[in-house]
ROTOR-291254 format. One line per field, with one value per residue (C-alpha): residue in one letter; residue number from 1; x, y, z. Coordinates in Angstrom, 1 decimal, padded with zeros to 4 digits, m for minus. Each point is the difference from the previous one (the first is absolute). Layout:
N
code: a	...
pos: NUM	...
px: X	...
py: Y	...
pz: Z	...
! end
This chain:
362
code: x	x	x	x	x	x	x	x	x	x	x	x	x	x	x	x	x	x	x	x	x	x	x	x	x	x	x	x	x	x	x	x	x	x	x	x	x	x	x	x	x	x	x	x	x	x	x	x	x	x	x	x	x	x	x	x	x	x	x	x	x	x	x	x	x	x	x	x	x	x	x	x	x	x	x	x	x	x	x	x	x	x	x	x	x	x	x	x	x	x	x	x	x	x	x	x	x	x	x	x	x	x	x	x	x	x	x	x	x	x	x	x	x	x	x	x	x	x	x	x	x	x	x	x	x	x	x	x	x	x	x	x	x	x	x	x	x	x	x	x	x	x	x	x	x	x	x	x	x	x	x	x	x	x	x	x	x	x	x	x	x	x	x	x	x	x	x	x	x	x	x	x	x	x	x	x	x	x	x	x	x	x	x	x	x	x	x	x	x	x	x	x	x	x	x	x	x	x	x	x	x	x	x	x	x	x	x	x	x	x	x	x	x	x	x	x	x	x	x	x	x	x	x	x	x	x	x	x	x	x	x	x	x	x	x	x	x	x	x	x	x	x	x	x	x	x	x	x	x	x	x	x	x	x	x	x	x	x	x	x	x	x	x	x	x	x	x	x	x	x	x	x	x	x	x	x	x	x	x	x	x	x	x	x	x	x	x	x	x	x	x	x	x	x	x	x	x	x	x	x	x	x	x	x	x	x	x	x	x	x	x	x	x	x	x	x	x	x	x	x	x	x	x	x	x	x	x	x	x	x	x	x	x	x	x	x	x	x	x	x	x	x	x	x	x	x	x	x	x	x	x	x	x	x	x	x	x	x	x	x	x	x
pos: 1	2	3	4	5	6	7	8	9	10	11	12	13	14	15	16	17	18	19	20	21	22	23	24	25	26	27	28	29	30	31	32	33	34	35	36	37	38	39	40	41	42	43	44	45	46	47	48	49	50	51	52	53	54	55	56	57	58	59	60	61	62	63	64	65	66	67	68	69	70	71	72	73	74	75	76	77	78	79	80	81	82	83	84	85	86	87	88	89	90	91	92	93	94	95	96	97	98	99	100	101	102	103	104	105	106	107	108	109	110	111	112	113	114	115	116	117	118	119	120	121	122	123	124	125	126	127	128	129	130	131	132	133	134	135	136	137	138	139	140	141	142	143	144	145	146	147	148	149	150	151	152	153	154	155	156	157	158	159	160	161	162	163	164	165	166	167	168	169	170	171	172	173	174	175	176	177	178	179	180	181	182	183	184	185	186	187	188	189	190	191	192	193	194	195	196	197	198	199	200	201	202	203	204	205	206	207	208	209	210	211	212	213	214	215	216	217	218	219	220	221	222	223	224	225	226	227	228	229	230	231	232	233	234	235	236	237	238	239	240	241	242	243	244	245	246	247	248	249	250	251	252	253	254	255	256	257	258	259	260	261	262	263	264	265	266	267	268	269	270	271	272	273	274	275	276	277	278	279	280	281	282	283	284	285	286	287	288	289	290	291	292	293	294	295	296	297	298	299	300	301	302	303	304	305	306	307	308	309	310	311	312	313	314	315	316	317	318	319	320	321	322	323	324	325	326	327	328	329	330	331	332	333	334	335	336	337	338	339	340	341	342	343	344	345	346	347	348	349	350	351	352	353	354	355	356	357	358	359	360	361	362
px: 064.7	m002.1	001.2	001.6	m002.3	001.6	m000.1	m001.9	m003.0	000.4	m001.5	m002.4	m001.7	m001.5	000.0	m003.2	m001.4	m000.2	m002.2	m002.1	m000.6	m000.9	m002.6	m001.2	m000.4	m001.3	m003.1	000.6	m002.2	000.4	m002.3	m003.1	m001.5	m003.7	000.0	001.6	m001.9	000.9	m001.2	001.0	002.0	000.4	002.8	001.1	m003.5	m001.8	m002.2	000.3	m003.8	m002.7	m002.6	002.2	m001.5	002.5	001.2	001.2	003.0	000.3	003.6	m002.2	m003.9	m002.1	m003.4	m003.0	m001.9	002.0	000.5	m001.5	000.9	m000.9	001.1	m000.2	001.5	002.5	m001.4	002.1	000.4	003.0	002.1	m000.7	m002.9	m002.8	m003.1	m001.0	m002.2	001.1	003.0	m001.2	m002.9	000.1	m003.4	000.7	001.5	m000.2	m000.4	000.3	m000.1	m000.4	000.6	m001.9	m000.3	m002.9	m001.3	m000.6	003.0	m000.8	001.1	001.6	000.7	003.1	001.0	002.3	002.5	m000.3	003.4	m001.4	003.4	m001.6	m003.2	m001.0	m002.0	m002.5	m001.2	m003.3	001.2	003.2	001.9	000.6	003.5	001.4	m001.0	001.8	m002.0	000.7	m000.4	m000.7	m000.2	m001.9	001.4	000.3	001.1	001.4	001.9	m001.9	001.9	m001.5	003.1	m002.0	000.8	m000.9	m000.6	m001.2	002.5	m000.3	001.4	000.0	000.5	m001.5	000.2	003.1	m001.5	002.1	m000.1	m001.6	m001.6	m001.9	m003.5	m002.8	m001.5	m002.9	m001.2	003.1	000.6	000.2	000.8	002.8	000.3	000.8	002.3	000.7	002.8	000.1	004.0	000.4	003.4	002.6	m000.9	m003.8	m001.2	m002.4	m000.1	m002.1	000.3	m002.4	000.7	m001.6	000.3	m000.5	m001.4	000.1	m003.7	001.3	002.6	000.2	003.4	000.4	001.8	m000.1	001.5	000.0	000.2	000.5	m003.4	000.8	m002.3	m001.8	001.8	m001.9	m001.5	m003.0	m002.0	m001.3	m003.0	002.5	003.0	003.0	003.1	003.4	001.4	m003.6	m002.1	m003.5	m001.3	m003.5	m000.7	m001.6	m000.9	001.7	002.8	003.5	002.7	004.1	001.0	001.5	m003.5	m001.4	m002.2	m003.0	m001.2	000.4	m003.2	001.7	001.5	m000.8	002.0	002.8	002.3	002.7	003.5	002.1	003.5	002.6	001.5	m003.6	m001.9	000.9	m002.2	001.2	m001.5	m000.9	m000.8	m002.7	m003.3	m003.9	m001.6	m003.4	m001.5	m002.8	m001.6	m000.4	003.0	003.6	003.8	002.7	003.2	003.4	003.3	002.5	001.4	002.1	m001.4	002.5	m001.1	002.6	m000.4	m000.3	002.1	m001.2	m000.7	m002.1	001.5	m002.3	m003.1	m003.2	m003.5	m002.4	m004.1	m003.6	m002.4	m003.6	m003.1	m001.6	m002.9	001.3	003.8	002.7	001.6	003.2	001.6	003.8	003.6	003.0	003.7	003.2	003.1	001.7	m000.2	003.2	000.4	002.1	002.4	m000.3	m002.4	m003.0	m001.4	m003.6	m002.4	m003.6	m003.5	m003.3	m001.7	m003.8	m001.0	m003.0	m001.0	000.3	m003.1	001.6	m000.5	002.1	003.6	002.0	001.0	003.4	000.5	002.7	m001.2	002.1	002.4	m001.0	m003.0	m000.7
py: m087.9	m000.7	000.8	m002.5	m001.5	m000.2	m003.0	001.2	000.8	m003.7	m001.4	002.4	m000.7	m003.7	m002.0	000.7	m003.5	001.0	002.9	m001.9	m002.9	002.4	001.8	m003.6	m000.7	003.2	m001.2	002.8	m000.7	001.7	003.2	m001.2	003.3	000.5	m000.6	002.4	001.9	000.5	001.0	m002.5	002.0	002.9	002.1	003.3	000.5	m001.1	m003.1	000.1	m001.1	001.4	m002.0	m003.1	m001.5	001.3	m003.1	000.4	m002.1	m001.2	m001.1	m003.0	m001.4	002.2	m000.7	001.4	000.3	002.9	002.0	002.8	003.2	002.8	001.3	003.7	003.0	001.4	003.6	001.5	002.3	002.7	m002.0	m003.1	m001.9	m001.7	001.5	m001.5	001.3	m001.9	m002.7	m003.4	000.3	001.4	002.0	002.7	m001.2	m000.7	m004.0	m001.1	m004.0	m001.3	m003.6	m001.6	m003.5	m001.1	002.4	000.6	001.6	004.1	001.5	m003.3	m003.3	m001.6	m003.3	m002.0	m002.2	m003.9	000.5	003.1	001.4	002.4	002.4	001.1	002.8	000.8	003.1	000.4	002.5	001.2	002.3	003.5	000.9	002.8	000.4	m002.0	m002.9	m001.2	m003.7	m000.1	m002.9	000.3	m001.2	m003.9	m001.8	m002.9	m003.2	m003.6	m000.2	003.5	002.6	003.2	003.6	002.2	003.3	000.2	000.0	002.4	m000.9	003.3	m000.7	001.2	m001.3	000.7	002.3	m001.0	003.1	m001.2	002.1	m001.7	000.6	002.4	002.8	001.5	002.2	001.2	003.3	002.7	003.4	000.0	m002.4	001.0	m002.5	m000.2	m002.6	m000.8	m001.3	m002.7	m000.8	001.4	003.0	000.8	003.2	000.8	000.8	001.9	m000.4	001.5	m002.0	m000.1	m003.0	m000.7	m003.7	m001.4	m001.1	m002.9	m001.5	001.3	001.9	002.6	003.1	002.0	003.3	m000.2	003.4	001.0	001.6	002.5	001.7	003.5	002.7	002.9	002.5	000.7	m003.1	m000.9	002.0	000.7	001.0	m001.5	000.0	000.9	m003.8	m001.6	m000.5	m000.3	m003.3	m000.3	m003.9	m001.3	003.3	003.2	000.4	001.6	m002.8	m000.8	m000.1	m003.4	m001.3	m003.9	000.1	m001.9	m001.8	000.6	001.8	002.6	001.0	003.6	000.9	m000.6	001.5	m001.9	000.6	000.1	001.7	m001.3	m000.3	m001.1	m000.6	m002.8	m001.4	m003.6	m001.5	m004.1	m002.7	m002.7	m001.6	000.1	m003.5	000.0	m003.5	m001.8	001.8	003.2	001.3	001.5	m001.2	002.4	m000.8	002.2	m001.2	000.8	003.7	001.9	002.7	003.0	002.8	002.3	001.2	m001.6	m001.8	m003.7	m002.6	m002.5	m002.9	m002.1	001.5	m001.8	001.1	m003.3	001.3	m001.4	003.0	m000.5	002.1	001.0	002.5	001.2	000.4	m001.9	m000.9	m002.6	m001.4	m001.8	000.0	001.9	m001.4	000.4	m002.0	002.3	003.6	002.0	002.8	001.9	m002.8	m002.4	m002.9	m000.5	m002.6	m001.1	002.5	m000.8	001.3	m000.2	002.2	001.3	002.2	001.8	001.2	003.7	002.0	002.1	003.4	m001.2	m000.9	003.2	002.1	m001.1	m003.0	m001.9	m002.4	m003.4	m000.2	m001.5	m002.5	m003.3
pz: 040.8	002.9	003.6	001.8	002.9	003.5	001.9	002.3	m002.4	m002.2	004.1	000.3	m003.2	m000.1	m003.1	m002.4	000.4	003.5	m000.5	m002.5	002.6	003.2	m002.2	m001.0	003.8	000.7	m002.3	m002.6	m003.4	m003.5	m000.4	m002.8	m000.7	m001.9	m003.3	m002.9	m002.8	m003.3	m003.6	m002.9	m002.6	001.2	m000.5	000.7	001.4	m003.1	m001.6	m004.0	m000.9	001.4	m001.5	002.1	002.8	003.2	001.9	003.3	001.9	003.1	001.8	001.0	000.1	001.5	001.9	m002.4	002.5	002.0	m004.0	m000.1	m002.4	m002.3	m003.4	m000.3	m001.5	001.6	001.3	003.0	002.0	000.0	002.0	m001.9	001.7	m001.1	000.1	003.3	002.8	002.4	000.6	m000.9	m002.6	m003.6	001.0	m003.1	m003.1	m003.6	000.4	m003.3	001.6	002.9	001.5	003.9	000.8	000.0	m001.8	m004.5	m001.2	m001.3	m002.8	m002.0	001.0	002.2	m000.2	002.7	m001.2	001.2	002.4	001.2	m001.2	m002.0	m001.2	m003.4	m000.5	m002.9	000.1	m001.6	m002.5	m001.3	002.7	m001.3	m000.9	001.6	003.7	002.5	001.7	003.9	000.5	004.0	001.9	003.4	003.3	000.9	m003.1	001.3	m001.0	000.7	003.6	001.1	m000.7	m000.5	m001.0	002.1	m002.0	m003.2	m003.4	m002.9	m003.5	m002.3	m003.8	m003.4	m003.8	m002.3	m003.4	m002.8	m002.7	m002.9	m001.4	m003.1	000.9	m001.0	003.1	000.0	002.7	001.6	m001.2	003.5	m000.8	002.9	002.9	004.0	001.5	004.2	000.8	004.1	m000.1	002.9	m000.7	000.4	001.3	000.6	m002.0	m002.2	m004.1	m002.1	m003.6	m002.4	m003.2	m004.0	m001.4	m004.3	m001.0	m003.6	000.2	m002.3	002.3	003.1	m000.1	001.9	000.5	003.5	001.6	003.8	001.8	003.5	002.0	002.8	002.6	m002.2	002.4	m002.2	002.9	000.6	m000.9	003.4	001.3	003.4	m000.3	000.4	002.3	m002.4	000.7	m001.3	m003.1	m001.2	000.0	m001.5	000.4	002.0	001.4	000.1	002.5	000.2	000.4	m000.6	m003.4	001.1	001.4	m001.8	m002.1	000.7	m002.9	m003.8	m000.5	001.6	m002.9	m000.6	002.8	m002.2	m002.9	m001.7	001.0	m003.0	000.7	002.2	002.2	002.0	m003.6	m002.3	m002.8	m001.9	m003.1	m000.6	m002.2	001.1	m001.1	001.2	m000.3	000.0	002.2	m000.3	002.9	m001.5	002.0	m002.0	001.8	m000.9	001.0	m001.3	m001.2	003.0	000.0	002.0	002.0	001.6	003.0	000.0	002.9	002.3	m002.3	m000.4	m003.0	m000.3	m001.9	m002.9	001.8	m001.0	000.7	m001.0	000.3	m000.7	m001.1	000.0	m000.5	002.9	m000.3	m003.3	001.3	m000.5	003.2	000.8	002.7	m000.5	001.0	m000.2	000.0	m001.0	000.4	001.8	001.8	000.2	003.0	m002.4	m000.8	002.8	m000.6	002.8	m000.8	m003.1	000.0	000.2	000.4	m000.5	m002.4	m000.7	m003.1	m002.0	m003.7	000.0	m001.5	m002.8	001.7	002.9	m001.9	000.4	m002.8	m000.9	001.8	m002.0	m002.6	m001.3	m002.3	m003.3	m000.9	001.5
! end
């Protein structure tokens, strides 16, 4: 039950239809913001096709003439930005396609509906499956009575990889694999998996052991020496740093052993499939597993990892996605994991002795 309201308060307040008709006086008028952006089927993040053309929504027609955007991979930095060098222009990306008036589209075609209500987007080729793409829309889109926006939007998505594995690869075949994951969300950090991964040439299937890297701590492996709290690290150059220190890219990889044991070390097997595309390029993506740190102690629920390897200079290198459903700080819930991942072919002499192979046969 509600308080009672005093006398005293029922004159104070005036009737609603009061309020409403001093605002009207006052000239007050109903906020029209710029128009809103959205990607047609998208869901949880993802398109289903990506052979599809992309169409593009709008809350309501738009002017063509003030559209203006780019379709690129998704590459960030640490804390999650594009790959920008300054604030307004896309001056260093992977621009798959790219959209100005007055000017012929790059990279595919794009098409504007007749009630400017919408955009379709062919992209000259299929788009790869694996990496995530950013759809960003510059600054100024406006409706056809001048509402603008007045900074630029940024639409991240990727393509859903159903696991069917019923096709033949040939090519794919790396004697170990070096995976670093950049997690955004929910807590930024850094994982290094080394991984060796089995393919039924015939199919596809695939069968993978994923095992924790660490920083090499062995002594003496720096032509200095090094203080008790550091270690060696040999890439880029030689230099004595934190145990705990980034690593900078993947090819860095010799700096590191795999961490097997608990309670730091962990290692989890998977199921998945390698498609081989038309481009020449190979998508692996993994059924969702389970992954467990004990210490500190957190899980990764239905974790994910979606890539596109291709051969670059002889190596097999991929860029994709990590997520998982969930992430557990010990059993509290935080929140969907999610990351962006890079990854190289090892050579044969580089897989340590011992590193954990899968379970079984694809």
């Amino acid at each position: 039950m509600e308080p009672p309201v005093s006398h005293a308060t029922r004159r104070i307040l005036p009737p609603l239809g009061a309020v409403a008709l001093a605002l009207a006086a006052l000239g007050c008028e109903t906020y029209e913001g710029p128009p809103r952006i959205v990607i047609d089927g998208l869901s949880n993040g993802l398109l289903s096709d990506a052979k599809a053309p992309i169409v593009i929504g709008f809350s309501k027609p738009i002017d063509p003439a003030t559209l203006r955007f780019k379709l690129a991979r998704n590459v960030v930095d640490s804390e999650g930005n594009v790959n920008d060098t300054d604030d307004d222009e896309i001056t260093s990306m992977d621009v798959l396609l790219e959209h100005a008036p007055g000017q012929d589209d790059v990279g595919g075609d794009v098409e504007i509906a007749a009630d400017a209500q919408s955009v379709t987007i062919l992209p000259s080729a299929p788009l790869q499956v694996g990496p995530k793409l950013t759809l960003i829309v510059d600054s100024g889109l406006s409706d056809t009575t001048g509402h603008a926006t007045a900074v630029r939007r940024r639409l991240v998505f990727g393509y859903r990889f159903d696991l069917k594995c019923d096709a033949p690869v040939k090519g794919f075949d790396p004697a170990g694999t070096f995976f670093l994951v950049e997690v955004r969300k929910p807590i930024p950090t850094q994982i290094k998996l080394w991984a060796l991964m089995e393919v039924d040439a015939a199919t596809g299937r695939t069968v993978a052991q994923f095992t924790a890297g660490r920083r090499n701590q062995t002594v003496g492996r720096c032509p200095m020496a090094c203080a008790d709290t550091d270690v060696c690290r040999l890439l880029p150059q030689p230099a004595c740093v934190p145990p705990s220190e980034k690593m900078g890219s993947v090819d860095e990889y010799p700096d590191y052993v795999p961490n097997v044991s608990p309670p730091s070390g962990y290692s989890f097997a998977t199921t998945g499939c390698v498609v081989e595309q038309g481009d020449g390029s190979f998508a692996f993506a993994n059924a969702p597993v389970d992954v467990e740190v004990m210490s500190p102690h957190v899980t990764l629920r239905n974790t994910k990892l979606t890539v596109s390897f291709t051969n670059a200079g002889g190596v097999l290198r991929g860029q994709g996605s990590l997520v998982a459903d969930a992430v557990l700080l010990g059993t509290a819930p935080s929140g969907e994991g999610e990351g962006d991942l890079t990854a190289r072919e090892l050579p044969a002499a580089d897989v340590p002795a011992g590193l954990p192979r899968p379970p079984g046969k694809p």
